[in-house]
Each structure stands twice: as structure tokens, then as C-alpha cells.
N, CA, C and O atoms as a DFTB+ gen file, in Angstrom:
232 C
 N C O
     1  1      -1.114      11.078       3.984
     2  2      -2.340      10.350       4.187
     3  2      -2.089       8.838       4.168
     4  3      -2.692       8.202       5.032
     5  1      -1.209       8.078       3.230
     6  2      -1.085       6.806       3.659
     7  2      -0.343       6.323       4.321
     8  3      -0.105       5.121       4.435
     9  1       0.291       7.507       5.036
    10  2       1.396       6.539       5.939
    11  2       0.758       6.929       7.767
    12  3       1.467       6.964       8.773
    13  1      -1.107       7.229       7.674
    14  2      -1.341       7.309       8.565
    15  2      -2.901       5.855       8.198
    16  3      -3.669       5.779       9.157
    17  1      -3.112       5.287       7.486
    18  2      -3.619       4.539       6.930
    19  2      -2.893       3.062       7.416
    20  3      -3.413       2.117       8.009
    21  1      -1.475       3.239       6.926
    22  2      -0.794       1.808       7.122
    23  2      -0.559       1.662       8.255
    24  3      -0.212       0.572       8.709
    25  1      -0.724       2.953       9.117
    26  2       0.022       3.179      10.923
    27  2      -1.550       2.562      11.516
    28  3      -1.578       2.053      12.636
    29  1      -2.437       2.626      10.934
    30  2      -3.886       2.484      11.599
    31  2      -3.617       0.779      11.056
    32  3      -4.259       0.259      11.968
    33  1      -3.272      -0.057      10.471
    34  2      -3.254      -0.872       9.727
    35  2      -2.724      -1.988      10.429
    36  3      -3.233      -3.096      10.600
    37  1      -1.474      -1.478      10.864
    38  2       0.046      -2.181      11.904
    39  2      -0.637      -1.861      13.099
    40  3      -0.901      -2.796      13.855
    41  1      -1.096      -0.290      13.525
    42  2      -1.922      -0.804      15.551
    43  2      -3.006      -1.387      15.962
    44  3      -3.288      -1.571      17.146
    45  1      -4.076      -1.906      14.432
    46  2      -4.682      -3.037      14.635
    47  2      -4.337      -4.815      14.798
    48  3      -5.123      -5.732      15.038
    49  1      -2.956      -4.840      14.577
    50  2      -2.075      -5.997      14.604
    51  2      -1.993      -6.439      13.231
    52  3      -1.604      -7.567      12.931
    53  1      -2.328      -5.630      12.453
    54  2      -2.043      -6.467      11.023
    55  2      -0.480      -6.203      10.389
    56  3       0.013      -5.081      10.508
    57  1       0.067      -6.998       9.896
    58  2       1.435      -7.444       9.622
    59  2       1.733      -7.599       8.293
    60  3       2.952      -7.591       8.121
    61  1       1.110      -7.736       7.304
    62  2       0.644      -8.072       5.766
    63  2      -0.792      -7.581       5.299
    64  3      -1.942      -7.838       5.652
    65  1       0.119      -6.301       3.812
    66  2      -0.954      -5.837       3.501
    67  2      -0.158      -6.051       2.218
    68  3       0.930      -6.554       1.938
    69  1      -1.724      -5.116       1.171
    70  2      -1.239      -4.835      -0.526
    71  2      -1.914      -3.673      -0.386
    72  3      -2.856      -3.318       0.323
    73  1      -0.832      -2.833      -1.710
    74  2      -1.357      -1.621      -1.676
    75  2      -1.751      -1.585      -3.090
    76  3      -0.749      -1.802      -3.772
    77  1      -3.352      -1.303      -4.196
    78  2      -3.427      -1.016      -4.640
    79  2      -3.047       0.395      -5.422
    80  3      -3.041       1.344      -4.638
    81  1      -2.776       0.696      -6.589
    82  2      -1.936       1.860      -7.299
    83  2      -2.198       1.784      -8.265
    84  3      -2.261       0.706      -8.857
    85  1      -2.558       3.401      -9.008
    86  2      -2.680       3.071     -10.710
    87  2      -2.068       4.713     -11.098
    88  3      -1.411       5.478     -10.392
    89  1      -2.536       4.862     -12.380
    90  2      -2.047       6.475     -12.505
    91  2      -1.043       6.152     -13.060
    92  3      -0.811       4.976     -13.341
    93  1      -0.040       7.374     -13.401
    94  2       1.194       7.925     -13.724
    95  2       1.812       7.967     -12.429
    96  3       2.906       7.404     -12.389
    97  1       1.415       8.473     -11.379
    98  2       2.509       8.474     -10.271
    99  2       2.482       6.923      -9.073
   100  3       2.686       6.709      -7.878
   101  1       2.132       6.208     -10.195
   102  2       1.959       4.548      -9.153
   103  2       3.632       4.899      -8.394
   104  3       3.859       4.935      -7.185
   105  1       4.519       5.101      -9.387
   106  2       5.866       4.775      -8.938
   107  2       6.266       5.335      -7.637
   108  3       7.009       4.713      -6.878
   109  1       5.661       6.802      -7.295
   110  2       5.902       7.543      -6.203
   111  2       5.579       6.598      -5.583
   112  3       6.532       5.829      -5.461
   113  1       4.333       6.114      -4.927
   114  2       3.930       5.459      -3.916
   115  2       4.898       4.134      -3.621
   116  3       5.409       4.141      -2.502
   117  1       5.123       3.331      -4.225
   118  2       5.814       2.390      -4.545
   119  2       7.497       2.771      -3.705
   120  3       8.124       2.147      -2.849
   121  1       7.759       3.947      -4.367
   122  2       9.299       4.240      -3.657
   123  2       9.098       5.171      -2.089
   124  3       9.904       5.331      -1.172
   125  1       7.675       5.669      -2.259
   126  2       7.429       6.017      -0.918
   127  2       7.931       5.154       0.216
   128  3       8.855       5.307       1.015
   129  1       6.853       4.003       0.001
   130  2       6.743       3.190       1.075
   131  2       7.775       1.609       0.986
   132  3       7.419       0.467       1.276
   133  1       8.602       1.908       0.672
   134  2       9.543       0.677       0.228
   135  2       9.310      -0.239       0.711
   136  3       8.153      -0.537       0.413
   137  1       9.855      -1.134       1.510
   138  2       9.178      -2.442       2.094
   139  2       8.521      -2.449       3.338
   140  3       8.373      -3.591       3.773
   141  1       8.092      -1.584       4.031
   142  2       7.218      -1.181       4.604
   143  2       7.608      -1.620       6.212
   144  3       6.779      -1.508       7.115
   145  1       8.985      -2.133       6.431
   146  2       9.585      -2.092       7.342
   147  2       9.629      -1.044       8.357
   148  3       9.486      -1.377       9.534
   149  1       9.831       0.321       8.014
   150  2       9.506       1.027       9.034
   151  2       8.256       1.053       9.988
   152  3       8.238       1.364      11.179
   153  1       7.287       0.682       9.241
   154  2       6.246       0.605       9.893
   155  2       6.056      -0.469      10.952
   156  3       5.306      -0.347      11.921
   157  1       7.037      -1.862      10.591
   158  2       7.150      -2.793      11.516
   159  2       6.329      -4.302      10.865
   160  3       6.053      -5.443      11.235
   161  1       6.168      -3.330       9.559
   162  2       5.145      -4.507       8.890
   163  2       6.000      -5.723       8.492
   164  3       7.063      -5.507       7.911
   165  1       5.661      -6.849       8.730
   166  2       5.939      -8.378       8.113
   167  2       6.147      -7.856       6.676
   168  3       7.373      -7.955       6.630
   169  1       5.906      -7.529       5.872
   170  2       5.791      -7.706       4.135
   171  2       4.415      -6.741       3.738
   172  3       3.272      -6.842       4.185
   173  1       4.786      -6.083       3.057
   174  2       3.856      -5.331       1.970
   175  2       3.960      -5.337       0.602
   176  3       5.008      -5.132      -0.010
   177  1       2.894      -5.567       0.115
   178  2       2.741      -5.843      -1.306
   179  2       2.474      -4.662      -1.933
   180  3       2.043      -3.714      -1.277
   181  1       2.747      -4.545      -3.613
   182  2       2.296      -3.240      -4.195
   183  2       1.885      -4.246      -5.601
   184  3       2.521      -5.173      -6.104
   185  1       0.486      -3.609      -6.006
   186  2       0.320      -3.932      -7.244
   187  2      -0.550      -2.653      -8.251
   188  3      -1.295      -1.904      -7.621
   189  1      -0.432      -2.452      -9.726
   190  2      -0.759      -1.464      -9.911
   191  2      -1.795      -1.878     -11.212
   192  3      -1.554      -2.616     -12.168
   193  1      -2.976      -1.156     -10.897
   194  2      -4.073      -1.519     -11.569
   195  2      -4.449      -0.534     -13.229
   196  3      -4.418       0.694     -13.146
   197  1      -4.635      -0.906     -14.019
   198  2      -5.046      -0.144     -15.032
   199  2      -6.512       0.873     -15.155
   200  3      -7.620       0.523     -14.750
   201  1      -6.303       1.735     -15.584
   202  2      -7.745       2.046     -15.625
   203  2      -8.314       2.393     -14.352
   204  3      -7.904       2.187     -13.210
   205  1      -9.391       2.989     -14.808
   206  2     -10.328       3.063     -13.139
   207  2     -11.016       1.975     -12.958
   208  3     -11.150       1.136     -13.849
   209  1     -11.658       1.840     -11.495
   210  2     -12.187       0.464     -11.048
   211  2     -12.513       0.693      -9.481
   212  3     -12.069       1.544      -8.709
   213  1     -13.210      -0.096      -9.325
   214  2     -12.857      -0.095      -7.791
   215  2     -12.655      -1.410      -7.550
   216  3     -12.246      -2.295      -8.301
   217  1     -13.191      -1.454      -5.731
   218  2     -11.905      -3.003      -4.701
   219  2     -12.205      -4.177      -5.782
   220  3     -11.237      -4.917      -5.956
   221  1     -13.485      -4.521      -6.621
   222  2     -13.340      -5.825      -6.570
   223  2     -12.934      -6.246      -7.959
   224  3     -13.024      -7.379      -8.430
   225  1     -12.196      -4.503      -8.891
   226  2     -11.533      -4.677      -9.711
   227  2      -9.994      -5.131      -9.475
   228  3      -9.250      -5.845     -10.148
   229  1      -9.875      -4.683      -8.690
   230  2      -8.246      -4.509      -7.627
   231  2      -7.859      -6.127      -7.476
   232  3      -6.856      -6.466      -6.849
């Protein structure tokens, strides 16, 4: 599911994103998507949030 998210992300022309993450398995995601080069992306960010929340906790 997010590596059809970031593909929708890059064929709108966007080049720089962040990926919000929290949980116990933040780390998966994180080593999922390593620098996000495959996708063709400029730079992707990862940051990982505590707790629940939503975007404008993020």
C-alpha cells in the first residue's frame, strides 16, 4: 500500500516528501523504503511520531 501512495506521489511531479511513522514497527517502514531513490524521488524524509494523533500532530 505505500509504495503505491509514493508512486501516486512521484507521477504527480512531486520529488520531496516525509513519511510520518509511529508504532513498534516504525522501523519496518523506514528500512522498507530506504532513500526512496527507486522511486526517482529527490529525498524522502522519515519521522516517527509518539502516541496517536493525527496530520496536525505529525
Amino acid at each position: 500500500m505505500i509504495f503505491y501512495l509514493i508512486q501516486a506521489l512521484v507521477d504527480a511531479g512531486i520529488r520531496e516528501i516525509i513519511v510520518v511513522t509511529g508504532g513498534q514497527n516504525a522501523g519496518d517502514f523506514l528500512r522498507l523504503r530506504a532513500t526512496g531513490k527507486d522511486f526517482g524521488l529527490h529525498r524522502i524524509h522519515h519521522t516517527y511520531q509518539e502516541g496517536e494523533g493525527d496530520i496536525a500532530d505529525a
